[in-house]
N, CA, C and O atoms as a Tripos MOL2 file, in Angstrom:
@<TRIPOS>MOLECULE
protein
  280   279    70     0     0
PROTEIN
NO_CHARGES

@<TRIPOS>ATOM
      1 N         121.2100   91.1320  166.8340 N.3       1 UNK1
      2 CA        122.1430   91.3170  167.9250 C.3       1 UNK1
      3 C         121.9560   90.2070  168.9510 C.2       1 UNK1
      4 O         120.8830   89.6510  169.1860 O.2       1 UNK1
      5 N         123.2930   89.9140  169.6200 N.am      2 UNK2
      6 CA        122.8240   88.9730  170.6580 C.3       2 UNK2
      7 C         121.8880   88.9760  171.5290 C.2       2 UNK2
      8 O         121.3090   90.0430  171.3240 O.2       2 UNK2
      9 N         121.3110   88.3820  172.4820 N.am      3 UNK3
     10 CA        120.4420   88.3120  173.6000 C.3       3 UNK3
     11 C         119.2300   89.1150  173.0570 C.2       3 UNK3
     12 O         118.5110   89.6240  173.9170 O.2       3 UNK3
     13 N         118.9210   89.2920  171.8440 N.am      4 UNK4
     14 CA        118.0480   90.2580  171.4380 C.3       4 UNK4
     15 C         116.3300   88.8570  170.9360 C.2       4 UNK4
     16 O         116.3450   87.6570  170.6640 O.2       4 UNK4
     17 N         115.5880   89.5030  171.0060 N.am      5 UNK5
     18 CA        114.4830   87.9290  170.4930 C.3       5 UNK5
     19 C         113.2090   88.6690  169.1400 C.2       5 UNK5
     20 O         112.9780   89.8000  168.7120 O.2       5 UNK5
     21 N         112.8170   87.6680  168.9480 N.am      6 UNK6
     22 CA        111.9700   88.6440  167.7970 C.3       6 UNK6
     23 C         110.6950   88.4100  168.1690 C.2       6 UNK6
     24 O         110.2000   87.3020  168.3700 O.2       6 UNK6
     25 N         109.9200   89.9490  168.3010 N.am      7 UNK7
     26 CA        108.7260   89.9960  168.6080 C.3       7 UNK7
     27 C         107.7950   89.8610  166.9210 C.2       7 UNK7
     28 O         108.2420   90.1350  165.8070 O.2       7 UNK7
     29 N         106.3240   89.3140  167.3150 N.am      8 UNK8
     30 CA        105.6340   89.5170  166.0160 C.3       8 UNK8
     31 C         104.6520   90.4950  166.5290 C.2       8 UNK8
     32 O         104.0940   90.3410  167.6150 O.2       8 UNK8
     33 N         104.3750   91.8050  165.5130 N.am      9 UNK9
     34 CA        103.3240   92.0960  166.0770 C.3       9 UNK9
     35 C         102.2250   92.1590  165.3150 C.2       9 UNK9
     36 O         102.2770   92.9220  164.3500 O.2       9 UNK9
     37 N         101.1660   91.5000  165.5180 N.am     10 UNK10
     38 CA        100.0650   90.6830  164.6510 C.3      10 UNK10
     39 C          98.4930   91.9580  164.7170 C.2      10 UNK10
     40 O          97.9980   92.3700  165.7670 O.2      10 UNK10
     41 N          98.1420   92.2320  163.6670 N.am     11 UNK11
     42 CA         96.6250   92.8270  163.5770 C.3      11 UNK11
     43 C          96.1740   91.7980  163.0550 C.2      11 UNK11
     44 O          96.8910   91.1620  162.2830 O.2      11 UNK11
     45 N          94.8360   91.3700  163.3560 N.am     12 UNK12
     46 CA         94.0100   90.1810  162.6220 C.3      12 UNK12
     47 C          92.9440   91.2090  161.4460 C.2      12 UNK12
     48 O          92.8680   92.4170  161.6720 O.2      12 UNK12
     49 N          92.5570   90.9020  160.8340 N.am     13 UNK13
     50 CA         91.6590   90.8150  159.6980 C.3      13 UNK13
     51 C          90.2610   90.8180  160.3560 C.2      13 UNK13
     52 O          90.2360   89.9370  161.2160 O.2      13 UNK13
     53 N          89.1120   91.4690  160.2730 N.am     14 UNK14
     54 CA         87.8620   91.7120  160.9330 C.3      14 UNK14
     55 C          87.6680   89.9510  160.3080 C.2      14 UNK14
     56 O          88.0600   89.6580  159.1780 O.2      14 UNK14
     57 N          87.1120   89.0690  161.1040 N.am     15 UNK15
     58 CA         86.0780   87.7300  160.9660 C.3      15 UNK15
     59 C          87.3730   86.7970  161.0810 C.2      15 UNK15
     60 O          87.0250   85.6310  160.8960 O.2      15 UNK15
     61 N          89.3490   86.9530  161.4280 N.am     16 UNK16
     62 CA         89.7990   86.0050  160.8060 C.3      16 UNK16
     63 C          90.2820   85.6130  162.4750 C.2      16 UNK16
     64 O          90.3390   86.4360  163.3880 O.2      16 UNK16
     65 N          90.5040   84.5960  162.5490 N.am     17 UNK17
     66 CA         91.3780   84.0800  164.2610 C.3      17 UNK17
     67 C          92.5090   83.4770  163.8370 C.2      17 UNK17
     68 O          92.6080   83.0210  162.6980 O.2      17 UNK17
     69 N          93.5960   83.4170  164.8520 N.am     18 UNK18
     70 CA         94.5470   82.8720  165.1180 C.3      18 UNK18
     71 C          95.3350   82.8880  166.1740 C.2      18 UNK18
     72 O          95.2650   83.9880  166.7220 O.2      18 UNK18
     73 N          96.2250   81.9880  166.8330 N.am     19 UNK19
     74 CA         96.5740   82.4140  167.8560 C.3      19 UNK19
     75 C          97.9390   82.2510  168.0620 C.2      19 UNK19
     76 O          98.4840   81.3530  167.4200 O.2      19 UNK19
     77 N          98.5580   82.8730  168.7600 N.am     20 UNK20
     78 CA         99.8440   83.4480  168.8550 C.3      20 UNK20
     79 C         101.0130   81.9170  168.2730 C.2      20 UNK20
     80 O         101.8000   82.0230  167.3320 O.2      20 UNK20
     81 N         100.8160   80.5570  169.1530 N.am     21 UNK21
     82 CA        100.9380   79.1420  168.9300 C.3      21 UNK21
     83 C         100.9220   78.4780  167.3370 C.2      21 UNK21
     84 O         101.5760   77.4950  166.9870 O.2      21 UNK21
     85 N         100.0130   79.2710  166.4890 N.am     22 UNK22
     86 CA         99.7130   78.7870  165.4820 C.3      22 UNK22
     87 C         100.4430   79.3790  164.3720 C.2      22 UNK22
     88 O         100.6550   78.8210  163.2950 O.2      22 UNK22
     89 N         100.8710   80.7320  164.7600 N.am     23 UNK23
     90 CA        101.3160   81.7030  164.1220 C.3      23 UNK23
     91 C         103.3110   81.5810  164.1030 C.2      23 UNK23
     92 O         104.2010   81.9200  163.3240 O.2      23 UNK23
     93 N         103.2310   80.9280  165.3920 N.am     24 UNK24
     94 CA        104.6910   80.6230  165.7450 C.3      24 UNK24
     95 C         105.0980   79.2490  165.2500 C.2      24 UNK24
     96 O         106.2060   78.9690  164.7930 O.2      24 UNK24
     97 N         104.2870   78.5990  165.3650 N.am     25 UNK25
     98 CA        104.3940   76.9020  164.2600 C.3      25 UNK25
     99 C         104.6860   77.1870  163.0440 C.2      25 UNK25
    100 O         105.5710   76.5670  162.4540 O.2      25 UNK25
    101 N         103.8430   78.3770  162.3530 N.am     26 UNK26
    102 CA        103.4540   77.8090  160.6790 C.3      26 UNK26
    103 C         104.8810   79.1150  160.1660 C.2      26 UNK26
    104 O         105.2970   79.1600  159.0080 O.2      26 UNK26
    105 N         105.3860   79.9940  161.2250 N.am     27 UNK27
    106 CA        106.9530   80.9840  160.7480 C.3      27 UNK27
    107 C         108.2720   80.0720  160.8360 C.2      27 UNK27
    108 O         109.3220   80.3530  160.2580 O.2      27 UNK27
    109 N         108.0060   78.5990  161.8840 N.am     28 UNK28
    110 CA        108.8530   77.6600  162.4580 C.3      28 UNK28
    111 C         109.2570   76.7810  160.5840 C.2      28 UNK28
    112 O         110.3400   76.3610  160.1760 O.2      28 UNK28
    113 N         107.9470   76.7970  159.9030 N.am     29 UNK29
    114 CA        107.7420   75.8940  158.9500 C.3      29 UNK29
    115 C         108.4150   76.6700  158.1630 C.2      29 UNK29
    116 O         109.5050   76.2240  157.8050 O.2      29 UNK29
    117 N         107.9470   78.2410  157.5730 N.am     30 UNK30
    118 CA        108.4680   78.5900  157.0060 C.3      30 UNK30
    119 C         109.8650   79.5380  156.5540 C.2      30 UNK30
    120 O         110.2320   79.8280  155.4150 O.2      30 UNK30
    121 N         110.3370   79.8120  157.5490 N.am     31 UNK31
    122 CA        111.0040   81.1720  158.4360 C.3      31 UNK31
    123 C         112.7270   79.9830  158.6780 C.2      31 UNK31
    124 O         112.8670   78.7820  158.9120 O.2      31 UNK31
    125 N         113.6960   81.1090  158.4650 N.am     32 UNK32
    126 CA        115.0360   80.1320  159.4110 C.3      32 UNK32
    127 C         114.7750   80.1420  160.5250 C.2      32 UNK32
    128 O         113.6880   80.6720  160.7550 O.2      32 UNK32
    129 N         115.5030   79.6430  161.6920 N.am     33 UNK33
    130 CA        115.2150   79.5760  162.7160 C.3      33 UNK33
    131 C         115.4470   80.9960  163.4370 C.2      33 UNK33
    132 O         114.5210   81.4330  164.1200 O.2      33 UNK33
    133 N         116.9990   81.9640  163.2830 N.am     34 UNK34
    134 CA        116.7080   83.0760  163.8180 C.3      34 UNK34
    135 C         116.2160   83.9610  163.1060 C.2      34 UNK34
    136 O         116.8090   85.0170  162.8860 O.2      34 UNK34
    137 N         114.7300   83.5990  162.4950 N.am     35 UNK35
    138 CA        113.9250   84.7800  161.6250 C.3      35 UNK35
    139 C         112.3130   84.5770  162.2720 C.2      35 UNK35
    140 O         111.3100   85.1740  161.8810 O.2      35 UNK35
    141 N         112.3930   83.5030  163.4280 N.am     36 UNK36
    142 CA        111.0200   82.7790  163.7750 C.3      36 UNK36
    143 C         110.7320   83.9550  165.2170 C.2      36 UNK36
    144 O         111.5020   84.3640  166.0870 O.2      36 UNK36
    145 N         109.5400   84.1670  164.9970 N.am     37 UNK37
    146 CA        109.0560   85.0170  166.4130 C.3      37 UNK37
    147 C         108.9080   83.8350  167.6350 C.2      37 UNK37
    148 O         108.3650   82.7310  167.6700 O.2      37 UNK37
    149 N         109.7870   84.7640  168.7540 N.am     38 UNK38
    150 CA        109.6400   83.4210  169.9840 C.3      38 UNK38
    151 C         108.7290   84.3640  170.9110 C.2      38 UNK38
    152 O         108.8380   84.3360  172.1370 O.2      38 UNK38
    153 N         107.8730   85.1520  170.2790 N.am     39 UNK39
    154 CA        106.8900   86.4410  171.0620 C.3      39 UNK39
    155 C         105.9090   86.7450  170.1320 C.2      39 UNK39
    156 O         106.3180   87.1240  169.0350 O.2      39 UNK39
    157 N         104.2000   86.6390  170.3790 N.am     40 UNK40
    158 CA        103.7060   87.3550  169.5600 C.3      40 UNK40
    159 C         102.7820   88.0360  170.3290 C.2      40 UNK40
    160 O         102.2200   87.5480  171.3100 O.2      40 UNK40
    161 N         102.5500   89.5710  169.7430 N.am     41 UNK41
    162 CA        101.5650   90.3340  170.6140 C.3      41 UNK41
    163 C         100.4060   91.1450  169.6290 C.2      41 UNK41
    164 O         100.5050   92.0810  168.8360 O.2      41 UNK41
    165 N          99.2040   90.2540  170.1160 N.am     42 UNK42
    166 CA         98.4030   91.1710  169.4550 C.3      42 UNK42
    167 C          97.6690   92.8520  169.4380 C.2      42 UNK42
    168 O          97.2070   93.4220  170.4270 O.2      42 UNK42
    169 N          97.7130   93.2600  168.3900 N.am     43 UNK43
    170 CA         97.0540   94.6960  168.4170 C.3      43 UNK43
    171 C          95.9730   94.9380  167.7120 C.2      43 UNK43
    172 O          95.9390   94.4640  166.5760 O.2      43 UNK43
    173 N          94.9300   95.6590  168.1570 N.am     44 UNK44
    174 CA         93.7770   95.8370  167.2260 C.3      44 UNK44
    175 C          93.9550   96.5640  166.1360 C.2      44 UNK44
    176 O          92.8340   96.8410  165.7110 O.2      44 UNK44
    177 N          94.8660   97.0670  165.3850 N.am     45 UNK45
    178 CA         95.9530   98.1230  164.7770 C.3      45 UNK45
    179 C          97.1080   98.2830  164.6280 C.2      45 UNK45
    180 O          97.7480   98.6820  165.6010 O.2      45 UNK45
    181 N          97.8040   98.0260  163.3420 N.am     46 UNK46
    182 CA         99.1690   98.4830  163.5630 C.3      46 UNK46
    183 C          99.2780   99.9940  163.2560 C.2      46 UNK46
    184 O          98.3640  100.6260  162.7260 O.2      46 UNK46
    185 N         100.4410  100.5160  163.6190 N.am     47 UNK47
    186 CA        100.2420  102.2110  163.4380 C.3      47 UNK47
    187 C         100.7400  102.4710  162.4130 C.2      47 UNK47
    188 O         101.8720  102.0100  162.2730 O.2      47 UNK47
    189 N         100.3520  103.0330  161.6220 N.am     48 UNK48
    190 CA        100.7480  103.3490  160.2800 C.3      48 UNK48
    191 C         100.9720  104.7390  160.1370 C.2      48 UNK48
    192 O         100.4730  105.4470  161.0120 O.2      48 UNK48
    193 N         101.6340  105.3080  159.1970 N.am     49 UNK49
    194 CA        102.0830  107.2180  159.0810 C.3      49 UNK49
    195 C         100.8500  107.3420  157.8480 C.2      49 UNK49
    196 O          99.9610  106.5480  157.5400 O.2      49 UNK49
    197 N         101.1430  108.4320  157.4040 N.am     50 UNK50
    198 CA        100.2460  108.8100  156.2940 C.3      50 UNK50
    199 C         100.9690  108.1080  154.6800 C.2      50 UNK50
    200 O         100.3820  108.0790  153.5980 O.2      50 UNK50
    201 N         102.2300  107.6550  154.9430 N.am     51 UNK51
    202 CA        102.2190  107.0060  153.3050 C.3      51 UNK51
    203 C         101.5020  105.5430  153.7570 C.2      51 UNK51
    204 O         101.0000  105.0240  152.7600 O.2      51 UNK51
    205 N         101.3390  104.8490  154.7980 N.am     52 UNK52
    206 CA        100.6500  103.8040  155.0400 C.3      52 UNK52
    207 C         101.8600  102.5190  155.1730 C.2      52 UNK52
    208 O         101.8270  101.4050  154.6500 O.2      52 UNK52
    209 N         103.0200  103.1800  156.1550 N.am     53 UNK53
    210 CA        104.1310  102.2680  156.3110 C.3      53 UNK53
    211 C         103.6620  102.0600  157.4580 C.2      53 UNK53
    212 O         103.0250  102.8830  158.1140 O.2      53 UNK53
    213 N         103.9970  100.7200  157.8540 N.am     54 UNK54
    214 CA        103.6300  100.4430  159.7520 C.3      54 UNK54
    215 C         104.9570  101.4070  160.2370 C.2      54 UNK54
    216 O         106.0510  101.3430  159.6760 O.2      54 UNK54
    217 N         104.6590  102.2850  161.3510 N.am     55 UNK55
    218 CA        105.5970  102.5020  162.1560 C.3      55 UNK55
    219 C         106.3270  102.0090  163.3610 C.2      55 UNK55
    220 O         105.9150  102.0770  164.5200 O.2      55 UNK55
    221 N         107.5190  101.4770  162.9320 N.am     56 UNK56
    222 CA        108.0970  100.7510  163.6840 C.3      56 UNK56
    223 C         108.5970  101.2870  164.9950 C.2      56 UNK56
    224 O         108.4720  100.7840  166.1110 O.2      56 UNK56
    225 N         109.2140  102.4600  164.6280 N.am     57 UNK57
    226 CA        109.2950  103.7390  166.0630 C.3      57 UNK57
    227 C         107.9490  103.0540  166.7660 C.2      57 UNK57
    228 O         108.0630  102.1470  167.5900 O.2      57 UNK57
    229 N         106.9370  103.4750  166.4370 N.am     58 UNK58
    230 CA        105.6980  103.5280  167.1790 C.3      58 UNK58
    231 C         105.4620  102.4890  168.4250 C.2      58 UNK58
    232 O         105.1710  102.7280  169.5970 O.2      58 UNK58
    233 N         105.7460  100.9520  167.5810 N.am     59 UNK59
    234 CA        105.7590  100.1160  168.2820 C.3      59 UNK59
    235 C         106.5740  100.0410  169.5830 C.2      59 UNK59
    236 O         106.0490   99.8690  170.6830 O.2      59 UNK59
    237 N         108.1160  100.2050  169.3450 N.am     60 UNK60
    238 CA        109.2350  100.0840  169.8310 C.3      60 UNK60
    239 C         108.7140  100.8860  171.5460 C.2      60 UNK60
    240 O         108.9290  100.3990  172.6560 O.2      60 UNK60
    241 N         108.1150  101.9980  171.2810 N.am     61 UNK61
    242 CA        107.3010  103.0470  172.4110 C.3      61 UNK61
    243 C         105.9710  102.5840  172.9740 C.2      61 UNK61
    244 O         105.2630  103.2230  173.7520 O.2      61 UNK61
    245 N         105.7270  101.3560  172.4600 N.am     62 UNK62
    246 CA        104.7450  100.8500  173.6280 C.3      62 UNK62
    247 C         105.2340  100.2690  174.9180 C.2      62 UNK62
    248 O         106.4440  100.0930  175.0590 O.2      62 UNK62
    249 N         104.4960   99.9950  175.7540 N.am     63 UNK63
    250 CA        105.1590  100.2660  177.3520 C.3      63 UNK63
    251 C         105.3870   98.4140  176.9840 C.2      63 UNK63
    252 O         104.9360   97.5490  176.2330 O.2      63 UNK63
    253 N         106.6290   98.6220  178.3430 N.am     64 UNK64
    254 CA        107.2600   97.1210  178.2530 C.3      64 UNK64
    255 C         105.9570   95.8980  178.6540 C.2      64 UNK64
    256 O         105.8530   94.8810  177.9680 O.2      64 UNK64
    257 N         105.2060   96.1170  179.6060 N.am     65 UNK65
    258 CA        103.9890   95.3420  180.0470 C.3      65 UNK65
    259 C         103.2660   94.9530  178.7260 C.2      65 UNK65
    260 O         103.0700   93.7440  178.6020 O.2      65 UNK65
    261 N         102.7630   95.8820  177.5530 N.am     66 UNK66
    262 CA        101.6720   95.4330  176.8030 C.3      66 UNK66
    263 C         102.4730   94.8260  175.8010 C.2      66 UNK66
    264 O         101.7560   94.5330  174.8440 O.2      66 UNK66
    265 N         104.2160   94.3700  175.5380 N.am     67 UNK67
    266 CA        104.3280   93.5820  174.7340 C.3      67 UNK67
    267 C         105.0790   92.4300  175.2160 C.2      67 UNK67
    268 O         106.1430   91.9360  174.8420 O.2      67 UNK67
    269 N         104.2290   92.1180  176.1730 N.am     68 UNK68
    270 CA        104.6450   90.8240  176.7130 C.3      68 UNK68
    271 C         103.9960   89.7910  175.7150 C.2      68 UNK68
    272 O         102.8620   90.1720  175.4250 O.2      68 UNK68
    273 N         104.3110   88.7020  175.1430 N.am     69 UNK69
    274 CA        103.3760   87.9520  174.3640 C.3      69 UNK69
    275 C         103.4270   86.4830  175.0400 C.2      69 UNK69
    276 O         103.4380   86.3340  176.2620 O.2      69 UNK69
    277 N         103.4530   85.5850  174.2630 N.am     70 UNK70
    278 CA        103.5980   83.9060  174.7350 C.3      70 UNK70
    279 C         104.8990   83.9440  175.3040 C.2      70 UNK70
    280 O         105.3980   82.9210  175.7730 O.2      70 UNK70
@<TRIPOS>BOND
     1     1     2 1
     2     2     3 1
     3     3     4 2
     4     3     5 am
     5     5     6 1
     6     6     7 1
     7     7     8 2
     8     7     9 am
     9     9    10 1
    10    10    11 1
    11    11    12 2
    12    11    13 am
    13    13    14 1
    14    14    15 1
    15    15    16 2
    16    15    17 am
    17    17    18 1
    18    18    19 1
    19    19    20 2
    20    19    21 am
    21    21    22 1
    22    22    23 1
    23    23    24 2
    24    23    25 am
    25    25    26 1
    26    26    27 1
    27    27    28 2
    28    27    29 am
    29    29    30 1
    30    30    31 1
    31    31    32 2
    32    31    33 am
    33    33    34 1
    34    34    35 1
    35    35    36 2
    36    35    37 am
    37    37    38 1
    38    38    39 1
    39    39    40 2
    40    39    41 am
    41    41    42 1
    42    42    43 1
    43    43    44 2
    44    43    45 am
    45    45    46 1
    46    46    47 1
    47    47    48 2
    48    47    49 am
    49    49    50 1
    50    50    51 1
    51    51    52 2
    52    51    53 am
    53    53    54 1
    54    54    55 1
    55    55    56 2
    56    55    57 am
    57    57    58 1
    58    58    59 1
    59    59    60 2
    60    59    61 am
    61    61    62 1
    62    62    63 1
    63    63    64 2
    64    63    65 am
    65    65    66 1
    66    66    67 1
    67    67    68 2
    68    67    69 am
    69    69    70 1
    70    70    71 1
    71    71    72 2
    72    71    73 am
    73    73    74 1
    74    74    75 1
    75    75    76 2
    76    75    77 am
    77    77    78 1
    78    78    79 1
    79    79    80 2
    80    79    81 am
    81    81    82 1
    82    82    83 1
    83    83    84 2
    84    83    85 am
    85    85    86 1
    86    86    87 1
    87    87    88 2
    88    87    89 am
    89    89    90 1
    90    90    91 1
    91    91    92 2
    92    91    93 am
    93    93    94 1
    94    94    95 1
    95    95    96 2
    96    95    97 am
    97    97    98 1
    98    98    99 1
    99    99   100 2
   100    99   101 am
   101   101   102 1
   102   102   103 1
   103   103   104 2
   104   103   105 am
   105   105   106 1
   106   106   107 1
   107   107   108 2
   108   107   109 am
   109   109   110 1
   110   110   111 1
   111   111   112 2
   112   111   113 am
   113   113   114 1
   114   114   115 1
   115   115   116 2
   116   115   117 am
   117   117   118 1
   118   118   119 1
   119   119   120 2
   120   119   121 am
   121   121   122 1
   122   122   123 1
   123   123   124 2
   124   123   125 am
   125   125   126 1
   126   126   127 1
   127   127   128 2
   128   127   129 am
   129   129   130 1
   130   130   131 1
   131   131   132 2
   132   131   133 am
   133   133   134 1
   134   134   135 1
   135   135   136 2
   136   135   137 am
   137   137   138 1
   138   138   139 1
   139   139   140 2
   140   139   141 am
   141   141   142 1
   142   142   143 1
   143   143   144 2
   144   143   145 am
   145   145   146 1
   146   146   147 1
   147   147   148 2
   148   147   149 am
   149   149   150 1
   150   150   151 1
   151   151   152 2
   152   151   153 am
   153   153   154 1
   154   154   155 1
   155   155   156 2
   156   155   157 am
   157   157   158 1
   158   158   159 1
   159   159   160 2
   160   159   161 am
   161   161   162 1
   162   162   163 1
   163   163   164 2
   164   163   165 am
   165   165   166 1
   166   166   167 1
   167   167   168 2
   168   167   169 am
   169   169   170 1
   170   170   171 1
   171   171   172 2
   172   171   173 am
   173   173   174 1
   174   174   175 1
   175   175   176 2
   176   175   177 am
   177   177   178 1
   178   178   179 1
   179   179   180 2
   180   179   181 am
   181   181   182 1
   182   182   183 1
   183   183   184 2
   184   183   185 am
   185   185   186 1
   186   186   187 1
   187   187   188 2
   188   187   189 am
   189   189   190 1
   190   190   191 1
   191   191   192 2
   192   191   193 am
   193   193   194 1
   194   194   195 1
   195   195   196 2
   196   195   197 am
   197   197   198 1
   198   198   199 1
   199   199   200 2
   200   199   201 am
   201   201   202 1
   202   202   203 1
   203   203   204 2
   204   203   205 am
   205   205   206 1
   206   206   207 1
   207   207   208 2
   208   207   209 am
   209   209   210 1
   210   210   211 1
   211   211   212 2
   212   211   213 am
   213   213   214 1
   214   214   215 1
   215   215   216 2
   216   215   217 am
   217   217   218 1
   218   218   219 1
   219   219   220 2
   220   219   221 am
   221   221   222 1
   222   222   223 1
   223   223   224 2
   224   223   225 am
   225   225   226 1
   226   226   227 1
   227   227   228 2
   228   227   229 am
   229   229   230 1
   230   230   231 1
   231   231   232 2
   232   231   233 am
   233   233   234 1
   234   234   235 1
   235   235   236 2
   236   235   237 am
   237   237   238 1
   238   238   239 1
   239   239   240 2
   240   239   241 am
   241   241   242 1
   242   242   243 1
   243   243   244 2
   244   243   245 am
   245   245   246 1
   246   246   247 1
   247   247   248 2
   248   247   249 am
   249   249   250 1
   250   250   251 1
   251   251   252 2
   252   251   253 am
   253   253   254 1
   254   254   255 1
   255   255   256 2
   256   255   257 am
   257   257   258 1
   258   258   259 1
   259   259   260 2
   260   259   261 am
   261   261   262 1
   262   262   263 1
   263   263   264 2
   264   263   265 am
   265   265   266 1
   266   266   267 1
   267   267   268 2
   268   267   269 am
   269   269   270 1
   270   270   271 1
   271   271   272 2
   272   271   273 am
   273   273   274 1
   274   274   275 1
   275   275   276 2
   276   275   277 am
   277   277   278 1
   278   278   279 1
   279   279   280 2
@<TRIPOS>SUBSTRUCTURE
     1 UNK1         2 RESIDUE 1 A UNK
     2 UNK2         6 RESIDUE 1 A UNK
     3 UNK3        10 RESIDUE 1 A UNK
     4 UNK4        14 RESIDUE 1 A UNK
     5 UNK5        18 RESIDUE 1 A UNK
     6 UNK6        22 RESIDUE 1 A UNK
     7 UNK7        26 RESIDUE 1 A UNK
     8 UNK8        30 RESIDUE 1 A UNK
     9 UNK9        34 RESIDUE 1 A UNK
    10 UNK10       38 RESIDUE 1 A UNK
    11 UNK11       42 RESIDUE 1 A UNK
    12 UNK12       46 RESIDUE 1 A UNK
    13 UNK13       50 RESIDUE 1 A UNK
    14 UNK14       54 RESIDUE 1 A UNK
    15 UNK15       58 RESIDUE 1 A UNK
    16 UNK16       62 RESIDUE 1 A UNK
    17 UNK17       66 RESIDUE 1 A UNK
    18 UNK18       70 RESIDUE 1 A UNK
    19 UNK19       74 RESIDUE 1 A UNK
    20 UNK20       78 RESIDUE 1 A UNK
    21 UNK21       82 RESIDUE 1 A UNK
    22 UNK22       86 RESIDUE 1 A UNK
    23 UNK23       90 RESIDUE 1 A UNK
    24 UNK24       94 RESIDUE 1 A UNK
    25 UNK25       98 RESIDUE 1 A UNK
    26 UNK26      102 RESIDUE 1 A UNK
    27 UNK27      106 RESIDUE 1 A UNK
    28 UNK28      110 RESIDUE 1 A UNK
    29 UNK29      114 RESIDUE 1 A UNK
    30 UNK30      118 RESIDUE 1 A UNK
    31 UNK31      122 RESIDUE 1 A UNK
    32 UNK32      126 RESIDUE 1 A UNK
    33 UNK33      130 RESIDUE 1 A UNK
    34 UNK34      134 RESIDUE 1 A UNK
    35 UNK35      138 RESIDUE 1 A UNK
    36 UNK36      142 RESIDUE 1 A UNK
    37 UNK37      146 RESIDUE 1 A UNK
    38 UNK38      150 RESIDUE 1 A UNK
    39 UNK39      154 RESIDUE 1 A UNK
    40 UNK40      158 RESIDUE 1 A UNK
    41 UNK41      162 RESIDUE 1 A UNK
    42 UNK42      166 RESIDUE 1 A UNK
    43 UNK43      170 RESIDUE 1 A UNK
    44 UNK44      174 RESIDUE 1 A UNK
    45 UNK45      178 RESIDUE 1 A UNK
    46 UNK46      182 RESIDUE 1 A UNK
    47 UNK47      186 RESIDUE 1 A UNK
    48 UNK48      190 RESIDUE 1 A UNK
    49 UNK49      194 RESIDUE 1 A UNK
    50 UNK50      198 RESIDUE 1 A UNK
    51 UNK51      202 RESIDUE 1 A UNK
    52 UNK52      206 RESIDUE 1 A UNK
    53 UNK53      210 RESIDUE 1 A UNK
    54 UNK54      214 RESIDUE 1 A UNK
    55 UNK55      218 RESIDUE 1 A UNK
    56 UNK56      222 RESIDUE 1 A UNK
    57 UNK57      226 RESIDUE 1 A UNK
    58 UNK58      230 RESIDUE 1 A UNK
    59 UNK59      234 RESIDUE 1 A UNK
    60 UNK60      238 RESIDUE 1 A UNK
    61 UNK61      242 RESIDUE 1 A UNK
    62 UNK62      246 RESIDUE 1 A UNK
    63 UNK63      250 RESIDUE 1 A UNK
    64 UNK64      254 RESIDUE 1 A UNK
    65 UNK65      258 RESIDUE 1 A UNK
    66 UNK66      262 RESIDUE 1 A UNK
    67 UNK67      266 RESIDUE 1 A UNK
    68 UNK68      270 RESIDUE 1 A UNK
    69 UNK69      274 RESIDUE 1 A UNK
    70 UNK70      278 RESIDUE 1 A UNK
């Protein structure tokens, strides 16, 4: 939809780094352009239901402040 932007929302891997910059370069490389995150916000967890789908509801209900990203 118009005026709409795409958030990423990133869990890292216990021992792995990356940062929001690096993550937005290498989707730039691979990604069309309106498929590229111009936002990424990290979580220690994505929320998952019991079949082990991320819940996207879930996200959508975090407060506007904690998905502020780059």
């Amino acid at each position: 939809y118009w005026g709409e932007v795409v958030l990423a929302y990133v869990a890292l891997r216990t021992g792995h780094q990356a940062t929001a910059e690096e993550l937005v370069s290498f989707a730039r490389q691979h990604l069309a352009e309106y498929k590229y995150p111009e936002r990424v916000l990290f979580l220690p967890v994505l929320p998952k239901g019991i079949t082990g789908k991320v819940q996207r509801s879930a996200l959508k209900e975090l407060p506007r402040g904690s998905r502020a990203g780059i």
